[in-house]
N, CA, C and O atoms as a GROMACS GRO file, in nm:
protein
  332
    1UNK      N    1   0.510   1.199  -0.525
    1UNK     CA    2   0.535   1.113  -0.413
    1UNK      C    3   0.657   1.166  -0.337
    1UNK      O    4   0.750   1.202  -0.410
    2UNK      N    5   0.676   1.181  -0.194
    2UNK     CA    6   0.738   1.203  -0.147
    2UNK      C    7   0.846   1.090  -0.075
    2UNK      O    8   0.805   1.020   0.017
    3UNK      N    9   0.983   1.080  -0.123
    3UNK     CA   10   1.084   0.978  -0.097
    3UNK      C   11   1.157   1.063   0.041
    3UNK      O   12   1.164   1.186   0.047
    4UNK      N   13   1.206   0.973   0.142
    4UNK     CA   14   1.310   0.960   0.248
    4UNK      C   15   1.449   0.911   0.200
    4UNK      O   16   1.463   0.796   0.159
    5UNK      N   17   1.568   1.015   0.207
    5UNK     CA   18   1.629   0.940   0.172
    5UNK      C   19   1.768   0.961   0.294
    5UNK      O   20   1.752   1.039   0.388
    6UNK      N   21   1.892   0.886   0.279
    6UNK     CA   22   1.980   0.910   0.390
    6UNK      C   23   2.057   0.950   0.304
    6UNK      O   24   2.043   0.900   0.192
    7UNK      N   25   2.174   1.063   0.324
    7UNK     CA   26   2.261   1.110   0.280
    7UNK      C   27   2.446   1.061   0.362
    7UNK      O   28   2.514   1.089   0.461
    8UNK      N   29   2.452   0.987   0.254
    8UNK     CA   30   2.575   0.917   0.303
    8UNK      C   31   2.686   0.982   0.376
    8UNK      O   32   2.752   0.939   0.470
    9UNK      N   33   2.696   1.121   0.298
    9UNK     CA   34   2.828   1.181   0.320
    9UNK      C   35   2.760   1.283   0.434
    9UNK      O   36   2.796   1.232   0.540
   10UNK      N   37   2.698   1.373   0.460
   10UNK     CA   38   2.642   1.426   0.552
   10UNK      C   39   2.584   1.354   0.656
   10UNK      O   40   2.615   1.380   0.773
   11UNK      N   41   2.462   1.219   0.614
   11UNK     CA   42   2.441   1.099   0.738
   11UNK      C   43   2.310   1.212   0.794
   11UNK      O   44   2.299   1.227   0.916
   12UNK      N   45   2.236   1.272   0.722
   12UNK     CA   46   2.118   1.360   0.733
   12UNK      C   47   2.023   1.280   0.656
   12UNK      O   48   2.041   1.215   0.553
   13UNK      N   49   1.929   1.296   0.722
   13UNK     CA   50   1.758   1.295   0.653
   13UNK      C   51   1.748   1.344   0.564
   13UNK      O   52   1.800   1.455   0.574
   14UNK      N   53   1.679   1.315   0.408
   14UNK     CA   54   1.660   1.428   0.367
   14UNK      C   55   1.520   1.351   0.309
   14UNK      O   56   1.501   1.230   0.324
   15UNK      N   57   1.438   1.430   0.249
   15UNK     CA   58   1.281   1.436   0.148
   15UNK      C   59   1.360   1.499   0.033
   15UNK      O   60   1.462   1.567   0.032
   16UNK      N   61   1.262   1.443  -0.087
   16UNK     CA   62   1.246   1.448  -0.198
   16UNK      C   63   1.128   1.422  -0.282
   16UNK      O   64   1.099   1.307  -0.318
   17UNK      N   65   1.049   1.541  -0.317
   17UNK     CA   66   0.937   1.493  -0.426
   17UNK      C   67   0.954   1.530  -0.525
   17UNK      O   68   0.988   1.639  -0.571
   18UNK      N   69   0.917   1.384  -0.585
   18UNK     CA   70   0.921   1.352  -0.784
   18UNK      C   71   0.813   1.249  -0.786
   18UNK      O   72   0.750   1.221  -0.684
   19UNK      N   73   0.787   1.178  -0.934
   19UNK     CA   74   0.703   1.113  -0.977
   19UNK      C   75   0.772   0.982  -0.965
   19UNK      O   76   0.887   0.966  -1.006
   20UNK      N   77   0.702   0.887  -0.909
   20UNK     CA   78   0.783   0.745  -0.932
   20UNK      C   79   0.831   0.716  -1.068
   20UNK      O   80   0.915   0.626  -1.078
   21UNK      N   81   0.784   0.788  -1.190
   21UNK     CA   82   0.882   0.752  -1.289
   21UNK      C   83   1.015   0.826  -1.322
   21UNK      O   84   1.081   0.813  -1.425
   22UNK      N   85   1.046   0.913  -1.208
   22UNK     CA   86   1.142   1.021  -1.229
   22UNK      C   87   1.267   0.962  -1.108
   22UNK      O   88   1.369   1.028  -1.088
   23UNK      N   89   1.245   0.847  -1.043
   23UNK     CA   90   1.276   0.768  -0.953
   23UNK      C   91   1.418   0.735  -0.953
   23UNK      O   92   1.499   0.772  -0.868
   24UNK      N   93   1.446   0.641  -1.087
   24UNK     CA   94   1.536   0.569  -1.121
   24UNK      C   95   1.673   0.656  -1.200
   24UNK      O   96   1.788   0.615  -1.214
   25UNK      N   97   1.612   0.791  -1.243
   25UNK     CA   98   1.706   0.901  -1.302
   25UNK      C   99   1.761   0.943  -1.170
   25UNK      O  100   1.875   0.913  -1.137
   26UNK      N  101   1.683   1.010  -1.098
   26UNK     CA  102   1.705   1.055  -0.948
   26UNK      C  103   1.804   1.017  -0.886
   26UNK      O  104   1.889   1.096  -0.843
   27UNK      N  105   1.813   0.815  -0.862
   27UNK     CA  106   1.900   0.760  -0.790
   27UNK      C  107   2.049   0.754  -0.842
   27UNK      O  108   2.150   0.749  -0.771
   28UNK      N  109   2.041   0.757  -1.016
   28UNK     CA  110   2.133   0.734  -1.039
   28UNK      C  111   2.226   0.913  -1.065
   28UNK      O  112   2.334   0.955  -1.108
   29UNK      N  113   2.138   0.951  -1.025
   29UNK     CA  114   2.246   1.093  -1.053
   29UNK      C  115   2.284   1.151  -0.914
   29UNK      O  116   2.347   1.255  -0.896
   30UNK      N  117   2.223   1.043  -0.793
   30UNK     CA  118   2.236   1.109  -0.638
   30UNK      C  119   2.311   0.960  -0.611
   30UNK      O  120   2.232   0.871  -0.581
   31UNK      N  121   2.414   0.933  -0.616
   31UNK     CA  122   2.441   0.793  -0.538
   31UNK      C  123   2.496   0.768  -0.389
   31UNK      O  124   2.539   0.671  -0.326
   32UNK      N  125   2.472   0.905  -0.364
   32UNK     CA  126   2.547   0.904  -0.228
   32UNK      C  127   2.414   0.963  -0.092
   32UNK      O  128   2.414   1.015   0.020
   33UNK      N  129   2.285   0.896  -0.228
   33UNK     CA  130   2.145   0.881  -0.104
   33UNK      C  131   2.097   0.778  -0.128
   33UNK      O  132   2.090   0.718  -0.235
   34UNK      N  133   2.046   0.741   0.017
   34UNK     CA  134   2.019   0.574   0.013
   34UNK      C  135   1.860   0.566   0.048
   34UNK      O  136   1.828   0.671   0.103
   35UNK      N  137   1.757   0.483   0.034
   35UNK     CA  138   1.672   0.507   0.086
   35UNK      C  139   1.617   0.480   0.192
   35UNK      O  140   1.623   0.364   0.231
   36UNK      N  141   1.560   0.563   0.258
   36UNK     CA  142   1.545   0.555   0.396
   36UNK      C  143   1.398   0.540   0.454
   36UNK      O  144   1.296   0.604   0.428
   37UNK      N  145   1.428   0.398   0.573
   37UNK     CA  146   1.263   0.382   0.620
   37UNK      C  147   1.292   0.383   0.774
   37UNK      O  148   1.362   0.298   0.827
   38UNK      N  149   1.225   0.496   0.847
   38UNK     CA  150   1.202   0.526   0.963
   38UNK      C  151   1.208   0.412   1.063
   38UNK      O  152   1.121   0.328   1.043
   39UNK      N  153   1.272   0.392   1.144
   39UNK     CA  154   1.308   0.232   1.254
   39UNK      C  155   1.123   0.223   1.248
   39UNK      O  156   1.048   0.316   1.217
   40UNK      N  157   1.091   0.104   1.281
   40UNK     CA  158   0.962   0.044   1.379
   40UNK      C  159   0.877   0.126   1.199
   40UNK      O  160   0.851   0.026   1.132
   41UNK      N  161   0.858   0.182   1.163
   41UNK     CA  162   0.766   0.221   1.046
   41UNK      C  163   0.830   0.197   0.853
   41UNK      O  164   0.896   0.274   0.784
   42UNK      N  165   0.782   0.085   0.826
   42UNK     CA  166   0.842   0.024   0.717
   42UNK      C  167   0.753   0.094   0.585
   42UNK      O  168   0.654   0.163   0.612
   43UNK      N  169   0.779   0.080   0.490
   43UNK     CA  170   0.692   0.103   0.398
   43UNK      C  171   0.557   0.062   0.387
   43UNK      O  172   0.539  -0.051   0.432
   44UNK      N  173   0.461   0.117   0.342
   44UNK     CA  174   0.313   0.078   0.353
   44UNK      C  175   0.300  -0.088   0.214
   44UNK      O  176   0.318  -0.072   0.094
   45UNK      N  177   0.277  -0.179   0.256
   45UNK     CA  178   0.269  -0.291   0.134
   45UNK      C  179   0.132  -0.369   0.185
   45UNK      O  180   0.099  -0.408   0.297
   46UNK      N  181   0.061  -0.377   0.051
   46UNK     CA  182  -0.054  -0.445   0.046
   46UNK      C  183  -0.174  -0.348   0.134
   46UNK      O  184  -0.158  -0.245   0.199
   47UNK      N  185  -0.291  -0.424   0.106
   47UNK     CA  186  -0.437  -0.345   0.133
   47UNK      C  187  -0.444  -0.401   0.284
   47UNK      O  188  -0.391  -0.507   0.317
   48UNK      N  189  -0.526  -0.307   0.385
   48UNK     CA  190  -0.503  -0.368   0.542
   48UNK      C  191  -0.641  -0.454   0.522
   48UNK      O  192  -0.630  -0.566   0.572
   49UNK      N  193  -0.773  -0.428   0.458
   49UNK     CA  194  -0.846  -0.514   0.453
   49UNK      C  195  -0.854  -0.661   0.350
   49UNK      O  196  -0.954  -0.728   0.325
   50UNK      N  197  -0.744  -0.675   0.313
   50UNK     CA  198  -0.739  -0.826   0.249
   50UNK      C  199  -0.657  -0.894   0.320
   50UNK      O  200  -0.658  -1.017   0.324
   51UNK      N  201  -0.526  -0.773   0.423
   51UNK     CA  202  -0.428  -0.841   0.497
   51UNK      C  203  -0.527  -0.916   0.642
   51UNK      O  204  -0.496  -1.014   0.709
   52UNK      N  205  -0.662  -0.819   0.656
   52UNK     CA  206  -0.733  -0.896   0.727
   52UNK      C  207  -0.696  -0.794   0.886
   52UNK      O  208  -0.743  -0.822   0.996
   53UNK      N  209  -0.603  -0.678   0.858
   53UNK     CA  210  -0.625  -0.557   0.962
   53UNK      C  211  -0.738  -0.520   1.011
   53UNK      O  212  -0.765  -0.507   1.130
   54UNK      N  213  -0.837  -0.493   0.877
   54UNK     CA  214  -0.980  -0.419   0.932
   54UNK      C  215  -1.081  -0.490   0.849
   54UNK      O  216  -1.046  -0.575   0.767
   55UNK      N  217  -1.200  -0.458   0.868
   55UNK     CA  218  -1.320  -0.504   0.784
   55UNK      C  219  -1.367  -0.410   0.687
   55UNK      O  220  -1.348  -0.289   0.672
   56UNK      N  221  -1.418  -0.478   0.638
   56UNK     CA  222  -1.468  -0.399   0.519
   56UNK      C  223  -1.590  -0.357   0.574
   56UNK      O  224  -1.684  -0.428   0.610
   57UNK      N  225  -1.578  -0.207   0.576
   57UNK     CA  226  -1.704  -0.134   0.630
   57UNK      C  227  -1.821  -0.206   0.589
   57UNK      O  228  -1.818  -0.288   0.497
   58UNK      N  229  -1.968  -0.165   0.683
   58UNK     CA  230  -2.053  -0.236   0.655
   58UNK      C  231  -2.184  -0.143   0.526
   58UNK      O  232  -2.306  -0.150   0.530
   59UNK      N  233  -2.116  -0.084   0.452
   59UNK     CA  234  -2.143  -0.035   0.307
   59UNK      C  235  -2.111  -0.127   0.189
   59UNK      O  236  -2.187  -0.152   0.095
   60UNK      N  237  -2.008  -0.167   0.206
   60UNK     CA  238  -1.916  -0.249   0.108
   60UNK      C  239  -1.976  -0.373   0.092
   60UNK      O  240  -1.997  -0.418  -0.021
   61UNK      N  241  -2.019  -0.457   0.233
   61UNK     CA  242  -2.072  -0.594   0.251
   61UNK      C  243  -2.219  -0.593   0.219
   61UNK      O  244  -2.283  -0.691   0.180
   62UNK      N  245  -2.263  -0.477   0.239
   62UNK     CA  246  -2.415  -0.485   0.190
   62UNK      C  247  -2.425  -0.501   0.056
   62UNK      O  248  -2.530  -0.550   0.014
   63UNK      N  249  -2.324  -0.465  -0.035
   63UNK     CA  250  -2.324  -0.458  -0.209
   63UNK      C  251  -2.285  -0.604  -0.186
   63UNK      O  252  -2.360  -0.692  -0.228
   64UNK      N  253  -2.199  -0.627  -0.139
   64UNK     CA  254  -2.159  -0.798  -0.198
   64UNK      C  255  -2.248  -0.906  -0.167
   64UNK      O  256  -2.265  -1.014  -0.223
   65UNK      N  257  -2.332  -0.822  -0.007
   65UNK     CA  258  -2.471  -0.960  -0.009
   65UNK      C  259  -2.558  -0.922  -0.128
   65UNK      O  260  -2.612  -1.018  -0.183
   66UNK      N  261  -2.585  -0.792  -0.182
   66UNK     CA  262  -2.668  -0.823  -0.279
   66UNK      C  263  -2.609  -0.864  -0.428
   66UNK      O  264  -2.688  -0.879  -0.521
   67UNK      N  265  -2.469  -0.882  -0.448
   67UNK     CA  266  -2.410  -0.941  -0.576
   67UNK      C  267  -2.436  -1.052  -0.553
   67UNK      O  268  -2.487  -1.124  -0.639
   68UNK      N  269  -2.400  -1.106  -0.406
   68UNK     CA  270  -2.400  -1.253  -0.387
   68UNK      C  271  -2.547  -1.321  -0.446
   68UNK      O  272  -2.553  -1.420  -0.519
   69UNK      N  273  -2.677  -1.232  -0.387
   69UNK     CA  274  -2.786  -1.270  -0.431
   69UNK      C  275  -2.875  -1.276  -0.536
   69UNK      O  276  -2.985  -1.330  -0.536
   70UNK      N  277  -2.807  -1.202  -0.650
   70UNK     CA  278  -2.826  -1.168  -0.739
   70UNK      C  279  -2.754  -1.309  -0.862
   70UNK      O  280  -2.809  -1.368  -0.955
   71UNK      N  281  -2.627  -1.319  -0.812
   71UNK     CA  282  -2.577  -1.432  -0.880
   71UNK      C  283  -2.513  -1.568  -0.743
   71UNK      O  284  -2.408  -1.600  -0.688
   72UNK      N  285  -2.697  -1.621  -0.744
   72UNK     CA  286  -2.643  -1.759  -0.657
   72UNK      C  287  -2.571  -1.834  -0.655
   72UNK      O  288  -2.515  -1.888  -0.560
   73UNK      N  289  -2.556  -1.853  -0.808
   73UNK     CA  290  -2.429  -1.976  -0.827
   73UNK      C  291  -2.280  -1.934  -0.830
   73UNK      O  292  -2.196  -2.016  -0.867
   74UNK      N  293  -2.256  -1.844  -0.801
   74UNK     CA  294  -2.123  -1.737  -0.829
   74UNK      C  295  -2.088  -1.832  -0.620
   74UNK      O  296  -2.159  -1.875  -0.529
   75UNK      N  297  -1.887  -1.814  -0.658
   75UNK     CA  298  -1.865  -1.866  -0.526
   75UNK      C  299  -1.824  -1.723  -0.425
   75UNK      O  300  -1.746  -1.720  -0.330
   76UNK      N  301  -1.905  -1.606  -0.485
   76UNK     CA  302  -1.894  -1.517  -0.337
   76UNK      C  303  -2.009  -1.552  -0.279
   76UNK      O  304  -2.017  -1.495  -0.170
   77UNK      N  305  -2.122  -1.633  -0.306
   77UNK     CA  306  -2.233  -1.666  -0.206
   77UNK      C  307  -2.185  -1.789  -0.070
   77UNK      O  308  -2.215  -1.804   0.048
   78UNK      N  309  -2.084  -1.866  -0.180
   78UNK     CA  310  -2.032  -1.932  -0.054
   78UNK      C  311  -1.930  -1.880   0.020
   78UNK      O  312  -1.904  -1.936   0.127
   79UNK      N  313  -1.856  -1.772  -0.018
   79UNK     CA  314  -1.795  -1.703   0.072
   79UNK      C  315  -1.826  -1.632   0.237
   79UNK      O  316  -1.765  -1.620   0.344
   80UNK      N  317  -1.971  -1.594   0.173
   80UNK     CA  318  -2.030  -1.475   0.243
   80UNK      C  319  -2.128  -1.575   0.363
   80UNK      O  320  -2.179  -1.541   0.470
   81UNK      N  321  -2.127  -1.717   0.286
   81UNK     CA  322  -2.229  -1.767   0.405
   81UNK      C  323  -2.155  -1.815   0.482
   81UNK      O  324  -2.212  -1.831   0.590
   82UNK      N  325  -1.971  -1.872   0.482
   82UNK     CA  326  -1.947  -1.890   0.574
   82UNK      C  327  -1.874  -1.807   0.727
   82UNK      O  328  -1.821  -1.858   0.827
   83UNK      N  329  -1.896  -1.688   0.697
   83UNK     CA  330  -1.900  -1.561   0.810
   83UNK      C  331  -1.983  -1.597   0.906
   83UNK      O  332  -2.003  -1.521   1.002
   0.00000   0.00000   0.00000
């Protein structure tokens, strides 16, 4: 994964790739980088189709009308009928 970070004493950009479990060693042996998120572009959080950004292609919905139909009494049938 590639980290942004700000460099306090210089006040430069810098990148860094490691493993998010190599993260917490990283910070504490660099304390004079902070982490850094680009103005107007924040970190990526959560899925855009549950946040309700985009739809779920129409591949995806064809499997769930046929789960839905497959198990009537299940409540993705009432999900799907009220679309």
């Amino acid at each position: 994964m590639i980290y942004t970070f700000l460099n306090t004493e210089t006040q430069k950009i810098e990148e860094h790739t490691m493993r998010m479990s190599e993260y917490d060693v990283f910070k504490d042996k660099n304390p004079h980088l902070e982490r850094y998120h680009e103005p107007g572009r924040g970190p990526a959080m959560g899925d855009s189709v549950r946040l309700g950004i985009r739809r779920p292609d129409t591949g995806f919905q064809e499997v769930l009308s046929k789960i839905a139909n497959a198990n009537y009494k299940s409540n993705l049938t009432d999900k799907l009928s009220r679309r």
